[in-house]
C-alpha positions as CSV (number, residue, x, y, z in Angstrom):
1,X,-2.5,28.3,-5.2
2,X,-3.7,28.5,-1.6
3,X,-1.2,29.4,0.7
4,X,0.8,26.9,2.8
5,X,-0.3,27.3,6.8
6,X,1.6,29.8,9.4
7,X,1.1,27.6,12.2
8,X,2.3,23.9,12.7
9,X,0.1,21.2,13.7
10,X,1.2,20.8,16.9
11,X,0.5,24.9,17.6
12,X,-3.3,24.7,16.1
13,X,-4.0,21.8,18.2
14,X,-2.4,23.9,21.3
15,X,-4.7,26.0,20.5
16,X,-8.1,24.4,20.4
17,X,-7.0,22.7,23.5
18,X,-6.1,26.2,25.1
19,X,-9.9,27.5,23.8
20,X,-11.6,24.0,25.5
21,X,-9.8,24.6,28.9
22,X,-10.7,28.7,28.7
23,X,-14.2,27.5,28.3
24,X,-14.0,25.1,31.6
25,X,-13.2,21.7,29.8
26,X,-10.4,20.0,30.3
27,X,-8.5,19.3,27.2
28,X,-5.7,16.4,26.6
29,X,-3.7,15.4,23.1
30,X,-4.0,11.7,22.9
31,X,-3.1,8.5,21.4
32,X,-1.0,8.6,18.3
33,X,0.5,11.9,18.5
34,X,1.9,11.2,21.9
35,X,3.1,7.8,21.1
36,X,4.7,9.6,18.5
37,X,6.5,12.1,20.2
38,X,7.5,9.9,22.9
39,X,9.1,8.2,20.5
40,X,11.1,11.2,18.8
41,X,9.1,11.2,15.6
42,X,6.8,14.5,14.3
43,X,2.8,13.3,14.4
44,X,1.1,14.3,11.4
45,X,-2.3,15.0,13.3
46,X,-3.6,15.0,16.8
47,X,-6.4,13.8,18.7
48,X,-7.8,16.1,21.7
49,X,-9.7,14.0,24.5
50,X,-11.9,16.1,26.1
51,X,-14.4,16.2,28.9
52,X,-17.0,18.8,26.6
53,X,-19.8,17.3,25.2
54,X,-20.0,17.6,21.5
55,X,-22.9,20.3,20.8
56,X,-20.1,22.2,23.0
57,X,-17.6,21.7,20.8
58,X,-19.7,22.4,18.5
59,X,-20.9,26.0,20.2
60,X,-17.1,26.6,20.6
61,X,-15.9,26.3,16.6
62,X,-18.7,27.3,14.6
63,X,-18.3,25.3,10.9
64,X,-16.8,22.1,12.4
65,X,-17.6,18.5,11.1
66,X,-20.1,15.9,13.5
67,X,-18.1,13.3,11.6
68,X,-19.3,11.0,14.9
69,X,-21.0,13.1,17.2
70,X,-23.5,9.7,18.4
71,X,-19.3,8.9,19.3
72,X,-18.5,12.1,20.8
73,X,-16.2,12.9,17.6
74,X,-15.8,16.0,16.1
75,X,-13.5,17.9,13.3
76,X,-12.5,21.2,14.5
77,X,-10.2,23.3,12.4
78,X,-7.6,26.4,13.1
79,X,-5.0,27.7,10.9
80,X,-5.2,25.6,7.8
81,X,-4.9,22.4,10.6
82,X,-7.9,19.6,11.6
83,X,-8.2,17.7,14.8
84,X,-10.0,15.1,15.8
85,X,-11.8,16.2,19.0
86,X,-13.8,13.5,21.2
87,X,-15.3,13.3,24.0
88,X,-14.1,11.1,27.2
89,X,-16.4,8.0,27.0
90,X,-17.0,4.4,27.7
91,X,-18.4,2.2,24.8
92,X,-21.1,-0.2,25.1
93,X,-21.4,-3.2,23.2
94,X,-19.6,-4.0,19.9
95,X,-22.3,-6.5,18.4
96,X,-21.1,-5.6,14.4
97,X,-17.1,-5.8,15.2
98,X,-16.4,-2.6,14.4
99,X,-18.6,0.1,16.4
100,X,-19.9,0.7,20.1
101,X,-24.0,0.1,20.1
102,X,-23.8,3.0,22.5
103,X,-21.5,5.4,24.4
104,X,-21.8,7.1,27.6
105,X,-19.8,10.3,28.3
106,X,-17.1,9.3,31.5
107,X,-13.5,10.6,32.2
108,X,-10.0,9.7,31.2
109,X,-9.4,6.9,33.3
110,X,-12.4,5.4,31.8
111,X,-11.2,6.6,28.2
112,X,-8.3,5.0,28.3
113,X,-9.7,1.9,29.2
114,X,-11.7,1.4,26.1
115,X,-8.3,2.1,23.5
116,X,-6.4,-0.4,21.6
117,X,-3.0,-1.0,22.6
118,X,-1.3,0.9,26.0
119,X,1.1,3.2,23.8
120,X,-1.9,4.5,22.2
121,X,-3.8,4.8,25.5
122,X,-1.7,7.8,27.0
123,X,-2.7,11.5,27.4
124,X,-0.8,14.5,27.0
125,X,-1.1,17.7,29.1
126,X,-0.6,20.4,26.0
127,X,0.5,22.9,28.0
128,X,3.4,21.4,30.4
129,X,4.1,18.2,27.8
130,X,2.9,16.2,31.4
131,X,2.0,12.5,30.2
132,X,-1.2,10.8,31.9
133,X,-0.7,7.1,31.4
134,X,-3.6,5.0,33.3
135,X,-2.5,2.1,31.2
136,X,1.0,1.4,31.5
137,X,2.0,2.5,28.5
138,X,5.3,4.4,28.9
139,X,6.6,1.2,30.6
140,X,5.9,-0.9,27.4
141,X,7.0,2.1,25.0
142,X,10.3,2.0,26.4
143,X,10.7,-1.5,26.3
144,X,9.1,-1.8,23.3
145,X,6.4,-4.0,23.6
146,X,3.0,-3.9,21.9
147,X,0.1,-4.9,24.5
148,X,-3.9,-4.9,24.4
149,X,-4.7,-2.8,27.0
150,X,-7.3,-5.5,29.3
151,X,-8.4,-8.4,27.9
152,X,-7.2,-9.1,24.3
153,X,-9.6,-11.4,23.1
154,X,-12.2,-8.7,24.3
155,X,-10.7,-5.5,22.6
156,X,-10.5,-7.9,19.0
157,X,-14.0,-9.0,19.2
158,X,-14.9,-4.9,19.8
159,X,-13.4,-4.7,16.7
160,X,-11.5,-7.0,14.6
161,X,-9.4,-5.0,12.3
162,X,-7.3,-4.1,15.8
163,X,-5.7,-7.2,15.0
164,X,-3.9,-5.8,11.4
165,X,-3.4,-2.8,13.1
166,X,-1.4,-5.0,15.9
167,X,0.6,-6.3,12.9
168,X,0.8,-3.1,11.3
169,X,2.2,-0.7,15.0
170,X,4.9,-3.8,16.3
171,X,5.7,-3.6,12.6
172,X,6.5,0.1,11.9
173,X,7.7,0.2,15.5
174,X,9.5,-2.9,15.4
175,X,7.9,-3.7,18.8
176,X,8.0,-7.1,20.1
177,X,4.2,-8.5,20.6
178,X,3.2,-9.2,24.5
179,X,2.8,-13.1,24.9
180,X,-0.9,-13.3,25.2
181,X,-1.4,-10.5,23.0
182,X,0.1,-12.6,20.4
183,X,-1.8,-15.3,21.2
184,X,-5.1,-13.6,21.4
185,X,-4.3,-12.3,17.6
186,X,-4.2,-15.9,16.5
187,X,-7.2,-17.2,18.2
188,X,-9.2,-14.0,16.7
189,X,-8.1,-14.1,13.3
190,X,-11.3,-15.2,11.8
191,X,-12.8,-11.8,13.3
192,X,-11.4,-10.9,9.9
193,X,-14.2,-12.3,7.8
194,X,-16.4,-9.3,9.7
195,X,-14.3,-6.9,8.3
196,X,-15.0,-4.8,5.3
197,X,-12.3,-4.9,2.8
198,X,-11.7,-1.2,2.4
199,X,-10.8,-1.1,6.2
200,X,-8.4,-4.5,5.7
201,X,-6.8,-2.6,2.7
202,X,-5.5,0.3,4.3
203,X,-4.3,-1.3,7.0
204,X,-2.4,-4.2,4.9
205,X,-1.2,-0.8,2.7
206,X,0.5,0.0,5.3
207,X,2.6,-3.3,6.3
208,X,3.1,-3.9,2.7
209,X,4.6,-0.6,2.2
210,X,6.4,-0.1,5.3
211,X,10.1,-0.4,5.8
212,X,10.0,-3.5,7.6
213,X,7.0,-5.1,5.0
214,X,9.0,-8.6,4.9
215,X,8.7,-9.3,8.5
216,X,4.8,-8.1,8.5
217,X,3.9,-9.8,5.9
218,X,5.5,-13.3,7.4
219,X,3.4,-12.5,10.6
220,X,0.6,-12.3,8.3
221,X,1.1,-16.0,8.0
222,X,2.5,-16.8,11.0
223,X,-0.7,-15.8,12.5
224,X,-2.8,-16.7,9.6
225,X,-4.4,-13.5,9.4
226,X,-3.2,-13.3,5.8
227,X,-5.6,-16.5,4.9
228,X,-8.8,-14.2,5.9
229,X,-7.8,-12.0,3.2
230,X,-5.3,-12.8,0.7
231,X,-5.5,-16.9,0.7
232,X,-3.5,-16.9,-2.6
233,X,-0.3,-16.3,-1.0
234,X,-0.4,-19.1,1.5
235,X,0.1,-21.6,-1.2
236,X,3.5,-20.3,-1.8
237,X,5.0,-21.5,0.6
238,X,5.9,-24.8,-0.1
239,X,6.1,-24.6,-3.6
240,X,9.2,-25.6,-4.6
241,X,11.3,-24.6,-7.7
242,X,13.8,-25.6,-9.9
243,X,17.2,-25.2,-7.9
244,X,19.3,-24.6,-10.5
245,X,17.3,-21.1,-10.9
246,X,15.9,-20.3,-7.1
247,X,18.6,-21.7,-5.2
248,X,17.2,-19.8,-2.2
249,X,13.9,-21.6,-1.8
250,X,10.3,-22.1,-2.6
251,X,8.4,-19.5,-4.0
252,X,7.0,-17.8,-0.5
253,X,11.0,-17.5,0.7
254,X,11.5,-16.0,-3.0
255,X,8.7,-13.7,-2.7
256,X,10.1,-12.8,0.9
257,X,13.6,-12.1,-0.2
258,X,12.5,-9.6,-3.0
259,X,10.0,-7.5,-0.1
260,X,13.3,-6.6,1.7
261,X,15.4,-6.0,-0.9
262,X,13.0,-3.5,-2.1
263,X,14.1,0.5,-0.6
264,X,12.4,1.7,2.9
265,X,10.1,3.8,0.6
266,X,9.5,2.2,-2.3
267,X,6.1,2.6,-3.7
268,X,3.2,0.5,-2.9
269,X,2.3,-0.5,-6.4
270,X,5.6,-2.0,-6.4
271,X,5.3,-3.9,-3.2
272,X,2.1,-5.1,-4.6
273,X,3.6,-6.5,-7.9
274,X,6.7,-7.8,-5.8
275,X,4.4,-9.9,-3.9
276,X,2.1,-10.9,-6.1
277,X,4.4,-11.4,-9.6
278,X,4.7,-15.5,-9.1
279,X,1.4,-15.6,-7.0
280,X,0.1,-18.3,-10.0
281,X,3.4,-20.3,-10.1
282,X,1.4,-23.4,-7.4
283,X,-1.8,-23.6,-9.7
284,X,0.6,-23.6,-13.0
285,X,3.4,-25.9,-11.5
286,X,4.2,-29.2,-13.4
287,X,7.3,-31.4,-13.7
288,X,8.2,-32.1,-17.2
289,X,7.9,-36.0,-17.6
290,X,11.4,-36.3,-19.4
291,X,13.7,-34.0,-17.8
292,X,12.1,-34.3,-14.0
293,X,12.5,-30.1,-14.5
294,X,9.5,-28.0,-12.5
295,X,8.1,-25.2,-14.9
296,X,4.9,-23.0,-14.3
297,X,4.2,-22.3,-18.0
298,X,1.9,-19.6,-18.0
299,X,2.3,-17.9,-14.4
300,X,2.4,-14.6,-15.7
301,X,-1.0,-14.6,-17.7
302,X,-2.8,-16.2,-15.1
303,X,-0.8,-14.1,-12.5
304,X,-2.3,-11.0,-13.5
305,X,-5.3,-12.5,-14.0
306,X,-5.4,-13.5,-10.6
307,X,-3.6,-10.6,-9.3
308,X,-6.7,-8.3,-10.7
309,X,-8.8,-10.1,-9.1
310,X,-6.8,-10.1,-5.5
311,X,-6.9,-6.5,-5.6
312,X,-10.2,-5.7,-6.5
313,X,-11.5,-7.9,-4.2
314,X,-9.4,-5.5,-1.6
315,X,-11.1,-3.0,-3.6
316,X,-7.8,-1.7,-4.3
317,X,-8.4,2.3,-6.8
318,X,-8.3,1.4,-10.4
319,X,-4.9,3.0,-10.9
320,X,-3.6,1.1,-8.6
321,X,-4.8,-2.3,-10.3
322,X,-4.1,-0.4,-13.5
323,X,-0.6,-0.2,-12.5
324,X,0.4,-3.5,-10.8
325,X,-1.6,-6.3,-13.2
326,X,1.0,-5.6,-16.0
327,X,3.7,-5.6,-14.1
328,X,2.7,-8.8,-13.3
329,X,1.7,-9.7,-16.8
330,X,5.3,-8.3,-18.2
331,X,7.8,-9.7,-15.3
332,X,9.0,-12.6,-17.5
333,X,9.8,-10.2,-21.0
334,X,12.6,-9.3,-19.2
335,X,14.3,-12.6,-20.0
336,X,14.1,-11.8,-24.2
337,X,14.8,-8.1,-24.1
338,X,17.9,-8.2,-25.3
339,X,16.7,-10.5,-28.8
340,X,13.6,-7.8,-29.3
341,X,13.9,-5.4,-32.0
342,X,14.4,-1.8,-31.0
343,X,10.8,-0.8,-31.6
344,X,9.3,-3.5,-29.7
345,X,12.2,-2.2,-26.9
346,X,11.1,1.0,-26.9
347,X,7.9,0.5,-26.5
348,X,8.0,-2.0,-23.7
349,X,10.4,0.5,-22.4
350,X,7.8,3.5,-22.7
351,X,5.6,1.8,-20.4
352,X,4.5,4.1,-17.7
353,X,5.5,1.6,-15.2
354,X,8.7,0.9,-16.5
355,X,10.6,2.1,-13.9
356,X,9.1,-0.4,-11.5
357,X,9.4,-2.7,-13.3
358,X,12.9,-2.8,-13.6
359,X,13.1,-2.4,-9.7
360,X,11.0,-6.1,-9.7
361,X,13.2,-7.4,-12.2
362,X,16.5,-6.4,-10.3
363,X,15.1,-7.8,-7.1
364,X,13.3,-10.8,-9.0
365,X,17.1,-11.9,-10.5
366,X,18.9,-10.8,-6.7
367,X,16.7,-12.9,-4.9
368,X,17.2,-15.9,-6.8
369,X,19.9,-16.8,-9.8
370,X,21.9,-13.3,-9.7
371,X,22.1,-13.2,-13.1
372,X,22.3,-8.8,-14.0
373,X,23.2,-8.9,-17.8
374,X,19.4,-8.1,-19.0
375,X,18.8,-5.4,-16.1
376,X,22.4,-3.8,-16.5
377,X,21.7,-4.1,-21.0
378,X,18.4,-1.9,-20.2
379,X,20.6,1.0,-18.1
380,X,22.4,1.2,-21.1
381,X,20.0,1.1,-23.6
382,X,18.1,4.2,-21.4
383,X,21.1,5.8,-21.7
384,X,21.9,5.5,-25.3
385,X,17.6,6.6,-26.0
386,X,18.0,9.5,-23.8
387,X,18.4,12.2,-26.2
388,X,14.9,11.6,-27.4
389,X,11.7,10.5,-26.6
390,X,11.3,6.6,-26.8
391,X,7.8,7.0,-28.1
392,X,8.2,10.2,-30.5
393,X,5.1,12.1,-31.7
394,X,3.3,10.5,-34.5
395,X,4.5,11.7,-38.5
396,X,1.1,11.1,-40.2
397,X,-2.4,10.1,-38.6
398,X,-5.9,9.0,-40.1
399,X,-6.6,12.1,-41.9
400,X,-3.4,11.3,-44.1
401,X,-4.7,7.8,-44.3
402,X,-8.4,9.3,-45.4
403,X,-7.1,11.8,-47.8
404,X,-5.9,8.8,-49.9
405,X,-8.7,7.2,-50.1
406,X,-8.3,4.5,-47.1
407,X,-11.8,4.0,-45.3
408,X,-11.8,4.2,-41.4
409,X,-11.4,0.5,-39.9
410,X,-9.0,-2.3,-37.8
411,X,-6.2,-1.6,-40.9
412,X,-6.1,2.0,-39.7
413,X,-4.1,0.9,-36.4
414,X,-2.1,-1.4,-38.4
415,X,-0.8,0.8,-40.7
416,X,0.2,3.6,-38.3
417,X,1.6,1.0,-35.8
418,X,3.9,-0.2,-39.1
419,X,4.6,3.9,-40.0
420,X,5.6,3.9,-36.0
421,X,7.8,1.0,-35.7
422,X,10.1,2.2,-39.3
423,X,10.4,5.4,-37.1
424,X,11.2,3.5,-34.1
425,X,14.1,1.9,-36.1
426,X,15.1,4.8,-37.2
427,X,14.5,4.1,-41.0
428,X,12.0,6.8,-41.5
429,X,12.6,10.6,-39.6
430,X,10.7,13.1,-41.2
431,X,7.2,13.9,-42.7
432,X,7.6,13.1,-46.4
433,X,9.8,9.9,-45.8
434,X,6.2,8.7,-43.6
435,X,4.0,10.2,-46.5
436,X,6.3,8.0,-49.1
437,X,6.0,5.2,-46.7
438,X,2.3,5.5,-46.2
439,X,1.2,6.0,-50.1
440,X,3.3,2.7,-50.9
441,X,1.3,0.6,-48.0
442,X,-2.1,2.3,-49.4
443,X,-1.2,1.0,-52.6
444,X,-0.7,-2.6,-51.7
């Protein structure tokens, strides 16, 4: 097991700065990690600006990474630490929305001009902790305010996933937008269609999983960002339901509710299933002709049918789709768990993503009708299967089926499954009780 560094971040990139100024460059942290300390929180990396080209960067850390040198970026490592070291520069056109056609070297006036946002255009003097702000960025990071720094319609068009990542900082900040900011973010939302949906993934990751992810995702649609990416969830809003069951609202104000009464750091698999569990109810709504009652028979199905095909459309990993479709697909079981036979329990119990589910069930029931009896007759059934595994290793297997004569096929599965579920009900515990068990099935 390799061992844990000896030097904090912050000290390593004090370091490569101190090397770069020895050599005759000056050397600044900036962006993110001075926001960050500004703010009182620790940065988990740091950027160096510095006025060294890169093949001298280069020439001073022998075995770092040109993961952008054409940019002026490099990788340079010290003491189990990276930072991201780039050269001062101006950027030319941005004619694919994402990267500069061309950069020439400048200075950090110049540097700071081409940034996002002015709290993540300052610079840091690593050795006195003096901040350089050409910007005016300390003024709007102590009033908390997020502002484009120049024109904001320009720095969009340069690249248009700046405007998630405006979402995303006011967000986790919980800055208040500047005026035509905000109104530059609305006019540019279509820049989103440029965008590759990796780079829209990560940053909607991060609202969705955030602390505040109820109030990012509602800017989402406030600014219609959210239809460039994720259409399906504007036709929640609006979508009434019975009020007898979701006396709060339509399904969007549902969906809302349950996003902030998930905890600060609750997974993102969860906020994706949270957000996505009734994301079918509009195409499956109907009002029953008799009764005038609204019902979306089949939401679940088709909501993990279309919740699949949300995420991998985001390109979201395979265990991530892997974990959130059947949450999706299960969220209405909940409602018969307690007329299920203890087998079937179990085993919708043993579910790897059990524990989240019951998360979306307890929000799903807080957000609407209240009703705890099924969430609190699941604690209790934990506790009473505690003592042993829910799922507990197999008695018999296929050889025992082969050795009496059965041949390999489908009936394989269904006899083991039936051996399973007598031991699930406790009517069968040991070896020869399964052997009886299976010899009188193979007789049949």
């Amino acid at each position: 097991m390799p061992s844990s560094p000896s030097i904090t971040a912050h000290d390593a990139a004090q370091e490569l700065a101190r090397r770069l100024k020895s050599s005759g460059h000056e050397a600044l942290f900036a962006g993110g990690c001075v926001r960050d300390r500004l703010l009182g929180h620790e940065p988990k990396d740091f950027d160096i600006a510095t006025s060294a080209v890169p093949s001298e960067v280069l020439d001073l850390f022998p075995g770092s990474n040109e993961v952008g040198a054409h940019f002026g970026v490099v990788i340079a490592k010290h003491g189990g630490h990276h930072a991201e070291i780039a050269t001062f520069r101006t950027d030319g056109s941005y004619r694919d929305g994402r990267r500069p056609e061309s950069v020439e070297f400048s200075n950090p006036k110049e540097d700071a001009q081409r940034r996002d946002f002015t709290i993540n255009g300052l610079f840091e003097n690593p050795e006195t902790g003096e901040v350089i702000d050409f910007v005016g960025g300390l003024a709007d990071l102590k009033a908390g305010i997020l502002r484009a720094i120049g024109d904001p319609v320009k720095r969009f068009t340069e690249d248009g996933l700046r405007l998630l990542r405006a979402a995303r900082f006011a967000n986790s900040l919980g800055f208040t937008i500047e005026r035509n900011t905000d109104a530059a973010i609305r006019q540019c939302a279509p820049l989103l269609d440029r965008i590759s949906p990796e780079r829209i993934r990560d940053e909607f990751s991060k609202i969705i999983a955030a602390p505040r992810r109820r109030k990012g995702i509602e800017y989402l649609v406030e600014t219609d960002l959210i239809r460039h990416f994720m259409p399906e969830v504007i036709a929640l809003i609006g979508c009434d339901q019975p009020p007898e069951w979701h006396p709060e609202g339509d399904v969007f104000i549902h969906t809302m509710i349950m996003l902030e009464m998930l905890a600060p750091d609750a997974p993102l698999e969860l906020c994706l299933a949270v957000l996505l569990h009734d994301i079918a109810k509009p195409p499956c709504r109907s009002v029953d002709a008799d009764s005038g009652r609204i019902r979306f028979n089949g939401h679940d199905a088709l909501g993990a049918h279309m919740a699949e095909n949300i995420l991998r459309r985001l390109r979201y990993p395979n265990d991530t789709i892997a974990a959130v479709v059947p949450m999706v697909a299960r969220h209405m079981q909940f409602m018969n768990v307690q007329k299920m036979r203890v087998a079937k329990l179990k085993r919708f119990m043993a579910e790897a993503t059990f524990d989240m589910e019951m998360e979306l069930h307890r929000v799903d029931c807080g957000s609407s009708n209240g009703f705890t009896d099924n969430y609190e007759f699941l604690n209790a059934k934990a506790a009473e299967f505690a003592s042993e595994p829910l799922i507990p290793a197999p008695l018999v297997s296929g050889r025992d089926l082969i050795s009496l004569g059965l041949s390999p096929g489908p009936r394989f599965k269904q006899i083991l499954e039936a051996i399973e579920t007598e031991q699930l009900e406790g009517k069968i515990s040991d070896r020869s009780h399964a052997l009886e068990f299976l010899r009188k099935i193979a007789a049949e």
